[in-house]
C-alpha positions as CSV (number, residue, x, y, z in Angstrom):
1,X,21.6,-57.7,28.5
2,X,19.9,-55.5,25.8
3,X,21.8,-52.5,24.1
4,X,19.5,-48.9,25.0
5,X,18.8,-47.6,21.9
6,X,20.1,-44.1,21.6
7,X,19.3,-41.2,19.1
8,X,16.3,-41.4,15.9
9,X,15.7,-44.0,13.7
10,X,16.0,-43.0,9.9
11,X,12.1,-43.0,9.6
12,X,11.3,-40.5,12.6
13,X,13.7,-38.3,10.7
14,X,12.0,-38.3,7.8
15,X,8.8,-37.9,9.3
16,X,10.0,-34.6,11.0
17,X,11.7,-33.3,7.7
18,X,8.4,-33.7,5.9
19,X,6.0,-32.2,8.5
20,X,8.7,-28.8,8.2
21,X,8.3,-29.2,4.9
22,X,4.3,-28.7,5.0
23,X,4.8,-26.2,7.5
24,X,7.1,-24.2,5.0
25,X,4.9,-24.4,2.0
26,X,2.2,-23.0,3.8
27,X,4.2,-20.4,5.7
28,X,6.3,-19.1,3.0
29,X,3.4,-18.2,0.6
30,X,1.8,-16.1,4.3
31,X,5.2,-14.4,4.4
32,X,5.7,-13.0,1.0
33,X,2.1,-11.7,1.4
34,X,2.8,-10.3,4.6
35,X,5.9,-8.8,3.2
36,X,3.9,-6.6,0.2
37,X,1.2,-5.7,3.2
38,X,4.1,-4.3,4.6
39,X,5.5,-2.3,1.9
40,X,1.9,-1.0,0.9
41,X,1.7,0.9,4.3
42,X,4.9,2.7,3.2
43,X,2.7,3.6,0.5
44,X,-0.1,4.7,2.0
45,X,1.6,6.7,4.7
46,X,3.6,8.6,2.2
47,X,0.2,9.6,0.8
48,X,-1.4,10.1,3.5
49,X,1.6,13.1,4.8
50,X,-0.4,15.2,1.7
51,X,-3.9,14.9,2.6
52,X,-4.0,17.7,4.9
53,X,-1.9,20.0,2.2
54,X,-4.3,19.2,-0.7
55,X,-7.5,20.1,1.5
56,X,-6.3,23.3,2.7
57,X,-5.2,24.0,-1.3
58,X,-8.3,23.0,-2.1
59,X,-10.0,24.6,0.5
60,X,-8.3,28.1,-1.0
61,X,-8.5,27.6,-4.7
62,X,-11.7,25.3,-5.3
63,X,-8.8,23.2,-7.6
64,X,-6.4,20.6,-6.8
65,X,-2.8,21.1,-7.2
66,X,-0.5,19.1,-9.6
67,X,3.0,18.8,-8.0
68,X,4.4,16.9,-11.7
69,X,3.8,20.3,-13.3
70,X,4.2,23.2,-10.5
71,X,5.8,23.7,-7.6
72,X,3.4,24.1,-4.7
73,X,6.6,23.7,-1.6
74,X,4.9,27.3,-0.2
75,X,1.5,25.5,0.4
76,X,3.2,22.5,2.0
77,X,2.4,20.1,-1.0
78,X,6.1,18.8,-2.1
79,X,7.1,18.0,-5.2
80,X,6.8,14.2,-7.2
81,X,10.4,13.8,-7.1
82,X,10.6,15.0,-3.2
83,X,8.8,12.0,-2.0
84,X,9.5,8.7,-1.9
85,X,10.6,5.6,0.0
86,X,12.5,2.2,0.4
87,X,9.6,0.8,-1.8
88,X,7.4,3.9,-3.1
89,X,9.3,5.2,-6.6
90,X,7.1,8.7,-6.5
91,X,3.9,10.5,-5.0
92,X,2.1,12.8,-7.2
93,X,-0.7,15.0,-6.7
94,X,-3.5,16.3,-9.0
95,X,-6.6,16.4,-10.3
96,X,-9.3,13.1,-9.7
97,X,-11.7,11.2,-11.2
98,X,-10.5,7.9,-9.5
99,X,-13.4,5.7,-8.5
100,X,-12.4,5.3,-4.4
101,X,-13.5,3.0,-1.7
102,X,-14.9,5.8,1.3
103,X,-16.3,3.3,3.8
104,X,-16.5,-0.4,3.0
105,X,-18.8,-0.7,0.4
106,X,-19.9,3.4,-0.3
107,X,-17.4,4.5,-3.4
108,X,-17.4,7.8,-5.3
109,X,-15.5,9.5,-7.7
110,X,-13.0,11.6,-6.7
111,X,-12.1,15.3,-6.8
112,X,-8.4,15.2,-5.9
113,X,-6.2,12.3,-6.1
114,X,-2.8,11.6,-4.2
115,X,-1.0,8.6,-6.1
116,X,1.9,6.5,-4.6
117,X,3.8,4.7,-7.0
118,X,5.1,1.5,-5.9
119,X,9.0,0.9,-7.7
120,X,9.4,-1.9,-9.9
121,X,11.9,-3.3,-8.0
122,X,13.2,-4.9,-5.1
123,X,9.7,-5.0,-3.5
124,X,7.3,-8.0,-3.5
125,X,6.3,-9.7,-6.9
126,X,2.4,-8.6,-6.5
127,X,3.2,-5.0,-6.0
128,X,5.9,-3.9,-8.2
129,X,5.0,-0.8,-10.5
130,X,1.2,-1.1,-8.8
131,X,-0.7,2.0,-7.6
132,X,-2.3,3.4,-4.4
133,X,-4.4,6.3,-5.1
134,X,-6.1,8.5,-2.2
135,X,-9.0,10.2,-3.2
136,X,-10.5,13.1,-1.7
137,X,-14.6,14.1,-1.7
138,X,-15.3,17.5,-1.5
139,X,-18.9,17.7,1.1
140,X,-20.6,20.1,2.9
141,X,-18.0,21.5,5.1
142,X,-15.5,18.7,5.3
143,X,-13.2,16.6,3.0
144,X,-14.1,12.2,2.8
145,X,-11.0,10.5,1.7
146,X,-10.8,6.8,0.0
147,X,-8.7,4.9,-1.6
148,X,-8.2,2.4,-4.7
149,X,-5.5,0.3,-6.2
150,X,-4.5,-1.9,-9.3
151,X,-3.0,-3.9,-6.7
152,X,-5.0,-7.5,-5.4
153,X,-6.8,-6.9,-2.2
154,X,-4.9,-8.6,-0.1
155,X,-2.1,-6.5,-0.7
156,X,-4.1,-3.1,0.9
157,X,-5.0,-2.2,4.1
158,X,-8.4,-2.7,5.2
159,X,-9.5,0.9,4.6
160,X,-8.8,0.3,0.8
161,X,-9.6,-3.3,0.4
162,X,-13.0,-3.9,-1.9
């Protein structure tokens, strides 16, 4: 009588190990992009808590506020050193002249800018020390906001991406 065989043979083992190993050099790459997408939206939400401030400031004073030289806490615009996050070093607000992205493809220059600051640290490899800006367009009766970034596309969300 024949012995069952019981259990993998060494080359169906090897075949396995190298199909996870294709699986992780695609996947791993995905991830650490996904990771920076992540910590981008910190980015842009910290910026984003400011648009409504800067409008109504601008609204009032036909000039943009600068929260790295005065302290505008009365008009709801905090200071640089107020906000920040797990991955965003500062927020600062001032005066434009950023080139933004407004819808797709339409850009303009901007009158007011709100800049997140990415740290330089501890946050993933194609973001550190990079740049979000939100840029705000003065028209008739209303305020258009865009954005830009020094950062690679794929790192933004789709209302900034180029």
């Amino acid at each position: 009588m024949k012995a069952m065989q019981k259990g993998f043979t060494l080359i169906e083992l090897m075949i396995v190990i190298a199909i996870i190993g294709i699986l992780a050099a695609i996947a791993i790459p995905a991830y650490q992009d996904y990771i920076g997408r992540s910590q981008m939206a910190e980015a842009l939400s910290l910026a984003s808590g400011q648009k409504g401030a800067v409008a109504e400031y601008y609204s009032s004073n036909t000039a943009c506020p600068d929260n790295a030289k005065t302290n505008y806490e009365n008009g709801g615009i905090a200071k640089k050193s107020q906000i920040s996050g797990k991955y965003v070093q500062e927020v600062t607000v001032g005066s434009g002249g950023s080139t933004i992205i407004i819808s797709g493809t339409t850009s303009a220059t901007s009158t007011c800018d709100i800049k997140a600051k990415m740290r330089s640290a501890n946050v993933a490899q194609g973001i550190m020390g990079k740049t979000l800006t939100l840029g705000m367009v003065p028209t008739s009766g209303a305020f258009q906001w865009g954005c830009t970034s020094d950062a690679d596309n794929k790192f933004l969300p789709a209302t900034c991406q180029k």
